[in-house]
N, C-alpha and C positions, 0 to 999 in steps of 0.2 A: 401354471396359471392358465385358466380359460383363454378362450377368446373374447366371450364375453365380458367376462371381467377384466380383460386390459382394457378393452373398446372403456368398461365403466371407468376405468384408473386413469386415463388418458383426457379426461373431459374435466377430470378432478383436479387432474397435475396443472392443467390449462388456468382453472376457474384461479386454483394456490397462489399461482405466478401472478394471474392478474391482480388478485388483492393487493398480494405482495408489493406489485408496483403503483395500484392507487396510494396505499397507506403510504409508499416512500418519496411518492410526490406531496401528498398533505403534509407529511413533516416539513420539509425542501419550502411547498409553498408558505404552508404558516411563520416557518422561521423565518423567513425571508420578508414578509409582510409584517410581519414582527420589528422587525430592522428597519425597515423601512418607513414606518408609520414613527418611530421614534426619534430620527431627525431632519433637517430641513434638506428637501427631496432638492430645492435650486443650488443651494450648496452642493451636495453632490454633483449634481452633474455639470457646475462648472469645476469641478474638482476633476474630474474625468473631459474634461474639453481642453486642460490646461495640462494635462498629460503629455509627459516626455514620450515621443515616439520610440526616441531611440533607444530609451533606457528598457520599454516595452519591448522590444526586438531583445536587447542583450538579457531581459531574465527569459524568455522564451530559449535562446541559448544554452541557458543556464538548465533552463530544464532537459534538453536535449540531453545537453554534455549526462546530463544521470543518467539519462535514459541508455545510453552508453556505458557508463559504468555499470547501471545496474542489469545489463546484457553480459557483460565480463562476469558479473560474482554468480549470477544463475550460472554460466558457462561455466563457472569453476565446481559447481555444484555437482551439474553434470557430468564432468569428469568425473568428479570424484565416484558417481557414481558408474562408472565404467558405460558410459552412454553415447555413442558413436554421434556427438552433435557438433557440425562445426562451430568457430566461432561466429562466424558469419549467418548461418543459419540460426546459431543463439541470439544474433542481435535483430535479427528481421523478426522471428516470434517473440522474441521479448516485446519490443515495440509493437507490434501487436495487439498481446498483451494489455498493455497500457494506455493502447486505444479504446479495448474496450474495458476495462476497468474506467479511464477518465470523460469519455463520449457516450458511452450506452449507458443504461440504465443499472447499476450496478459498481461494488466495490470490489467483487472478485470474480467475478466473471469474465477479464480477462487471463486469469489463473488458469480458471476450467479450459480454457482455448490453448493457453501453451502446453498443458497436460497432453490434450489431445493430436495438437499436433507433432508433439514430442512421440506421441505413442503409435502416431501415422509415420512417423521416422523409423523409431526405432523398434517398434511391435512392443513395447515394454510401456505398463501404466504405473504400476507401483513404484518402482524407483523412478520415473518424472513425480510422479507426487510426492513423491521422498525431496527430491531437490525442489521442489517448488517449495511445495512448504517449509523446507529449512531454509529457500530464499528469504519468504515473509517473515520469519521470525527470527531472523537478521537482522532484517531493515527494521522492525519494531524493536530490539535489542537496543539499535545503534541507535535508534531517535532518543529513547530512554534515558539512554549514558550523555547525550549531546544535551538535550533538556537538563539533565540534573545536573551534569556539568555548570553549565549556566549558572543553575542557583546556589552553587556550591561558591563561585568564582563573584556572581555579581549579587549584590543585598536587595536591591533594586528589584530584582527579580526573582528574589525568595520569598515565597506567599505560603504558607501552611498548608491550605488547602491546595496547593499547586504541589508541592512536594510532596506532599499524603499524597496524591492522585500517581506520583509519577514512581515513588518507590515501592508502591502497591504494585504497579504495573510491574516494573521491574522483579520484583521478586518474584510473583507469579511467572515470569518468563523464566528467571533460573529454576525452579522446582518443574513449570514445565520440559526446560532441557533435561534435568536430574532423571526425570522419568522417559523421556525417551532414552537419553544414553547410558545411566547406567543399569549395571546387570541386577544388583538386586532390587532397586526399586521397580526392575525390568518385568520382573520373577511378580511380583504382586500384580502388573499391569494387565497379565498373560493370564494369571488368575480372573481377573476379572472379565476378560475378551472372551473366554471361556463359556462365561454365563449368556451371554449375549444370544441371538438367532446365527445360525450355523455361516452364515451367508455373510452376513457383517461381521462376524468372529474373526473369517477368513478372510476378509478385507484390510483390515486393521492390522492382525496378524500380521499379513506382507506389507504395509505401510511401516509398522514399526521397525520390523526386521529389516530394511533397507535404509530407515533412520537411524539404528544402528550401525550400519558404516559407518557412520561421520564419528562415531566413539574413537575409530583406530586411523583417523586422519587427524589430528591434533594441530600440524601447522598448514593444514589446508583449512581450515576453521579460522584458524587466524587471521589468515592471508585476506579469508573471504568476507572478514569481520573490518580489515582497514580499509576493504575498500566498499563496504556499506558504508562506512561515517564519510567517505567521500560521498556517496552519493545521497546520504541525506544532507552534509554538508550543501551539498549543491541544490539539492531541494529549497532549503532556508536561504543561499542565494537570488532562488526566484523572489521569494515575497520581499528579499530585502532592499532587490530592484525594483522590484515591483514600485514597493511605498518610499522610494527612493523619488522614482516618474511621476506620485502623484504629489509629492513635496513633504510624504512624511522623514522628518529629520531625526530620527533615534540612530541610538548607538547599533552596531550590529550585535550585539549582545543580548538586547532584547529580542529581535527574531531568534538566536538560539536557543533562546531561553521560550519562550510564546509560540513558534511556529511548531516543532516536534506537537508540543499538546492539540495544539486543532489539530495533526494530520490524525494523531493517536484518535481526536474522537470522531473525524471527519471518515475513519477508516470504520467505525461500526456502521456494519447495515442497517441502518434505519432511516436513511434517506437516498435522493438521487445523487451518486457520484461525491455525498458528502457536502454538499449545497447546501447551506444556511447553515449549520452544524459549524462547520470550521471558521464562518464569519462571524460567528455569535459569539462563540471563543475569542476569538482574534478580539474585537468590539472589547468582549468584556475585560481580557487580558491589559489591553494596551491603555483601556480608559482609566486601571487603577495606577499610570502615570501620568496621565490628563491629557492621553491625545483623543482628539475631538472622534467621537463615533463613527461622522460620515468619513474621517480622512482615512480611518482604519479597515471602514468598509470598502472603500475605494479601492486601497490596498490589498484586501481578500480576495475581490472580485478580478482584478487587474491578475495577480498572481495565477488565479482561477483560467484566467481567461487565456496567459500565458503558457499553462502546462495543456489547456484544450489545441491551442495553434500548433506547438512540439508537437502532440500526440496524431494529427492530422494524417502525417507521414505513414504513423503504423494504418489508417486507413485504406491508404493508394497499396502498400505492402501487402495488406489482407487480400488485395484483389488481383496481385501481381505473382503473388509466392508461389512456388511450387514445391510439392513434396515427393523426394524420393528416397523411400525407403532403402536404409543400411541394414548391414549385419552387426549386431551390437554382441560384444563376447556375456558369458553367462558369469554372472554374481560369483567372486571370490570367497 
């Protein structure tokens, strides 16, 4: 490529981004303004004046403790992919991580940051995005199974449209595993990677090929999968203290059942950090058992406000960390 032409491509990337982030504040704002305009604004905010402190402090914990867990099943990952990372060092870029995924502007944008600094560790890209990515589509796995769980167990919380949304999801996740792991649906994938520009063929290529490990790790799969449902477990403990602190009184069952779904859509990029998205949900979810809109919203925002306090830490982390480069052994 020119010089010219990057100098043109670089003004472009700029312009992309910024849309990108007006349009996912319009959504964040409208829905929000949405919510807002639809019930009594004094209610709410003695709703949140009459807030358990302490209960606010223990789902803030709550969130941590994932945060924690979910630093151990990435680290498990990374093993698995033969990736010289300690655990330690896996729990400070995680946290990270999930700073900026839940503070900046963005839902995976803390991903791209632990990529890279894995790849400032270990000179290796492909297999961090090998284990990143089979991170994420863990913890989307494990929300799935915990949600349909739910509706399986509570009636209460079995809505048609709520189970169409989650078994849809679900399936699409098994055939996307199919086609990463196994070998012949493997064979058609390759075929197709083939067709593509020489440059992303090659990419894809070695992302697959190293998502292929995890085919011949089968109780490392497992291992990594009990303790995803802890840690979305412990996700669904934030909002359930959450609406605990502001006096919502439901079973925990229905956060099992309600909470997976907002993160599932709070997790498309289409807004900031999943803002208005997940409380519109929430709202609508919990209204079809007659809790009043502002107490539910109370409860999103509090939860919201809970996993922003946790993540603060990978803040001071990002500014504190150091990276020094290992020697990482080469792919078996």
């Amino acid at each position: 490529m020119s010089r010219e032409a990057g100098a043109d491509h670089e003004p472009r990337s700029v312009l992309r981004s910024f849309s990108d982030l007006v349009a996912k504040l319009l959504v964040s704002g409208g829905l929000l303004y949405w919510l807002l305009s639809g019930f009594d604004l004094a209610a709410f905010g003695s709703i949140l004046q009459h807030t358990h402190i302490g209960l606010f402090v223990l789902a803030t914990g709550f969130f941590a403790l994932s945060n924690v867990l979910g630093a151990f099943q990435w680290y498990l990952l990374l093993r698995g992919q033969a990736l010289g990372v300690s655990l330690r060092q896996a729990v400070v870029l995680y946290w990270v991580g999930v700073f900026f995924n839940n503070v900046l502007l963005g839902n995976i944008g803390g991903d791209a940051i632990r990529i890279y600094d894995v790849r400032r560790l270990t000179r290796e890209t492909s297999r961090a995005a090998a284990a990143t990515f089979m991170d994420r589509f863990v913890g989307l796995f494990s929300t799935c199974c915990l949600a349909l769980g739910a509706c399986v167990l509570v009636a209460e919380v079995r809505r048609p449209g709520l189970v169409t949304m989650l078994v849809s999801v679900w399936s699409g996740l098994v055939v996307l595993l199919a086609l990463g792991l196994s070998r012949r649906l493997g064979s058609q994938v390759e075929r197709v990677l083939r067709r593509l520009p020489a440059r992303v063929s090659k990419i894809l290529g070695e992302l697959r090929s190293n998502f292929v490990v995890y085919r011949h790790k089968a109780p490392l799969l497992v291992g990594v999968w009990l303790v995803s449902l802890g840690v979305q477990f412990s996700r669904i403990l934030v909002y359930w203290t959450a609406g605990t602190a502001v006096g919502l009184e439901v079973g925990l069952r229905f956060f099992i059942g309600f909470q997976p779904v907002a993160a599932i859509a709070a997790a498309l990029p289409i807004s900031v950090g999943g803002l208005g998205v997940r409380e519109g949900v929430l709202v609508e979810l919990f209204g079809g058992i007659g809790v009043e809109e502002s107490l539910a919203f109370a409860t999103s925002i509090l939860g919201y406000g809970a996993g922003i306090l946790a993540s603060l830490l990978g803040g001071i982390l990002f500014i504190v960390r150091r990276i020094h480069p290992v020697d990482t052994p080469p792919q078996t």
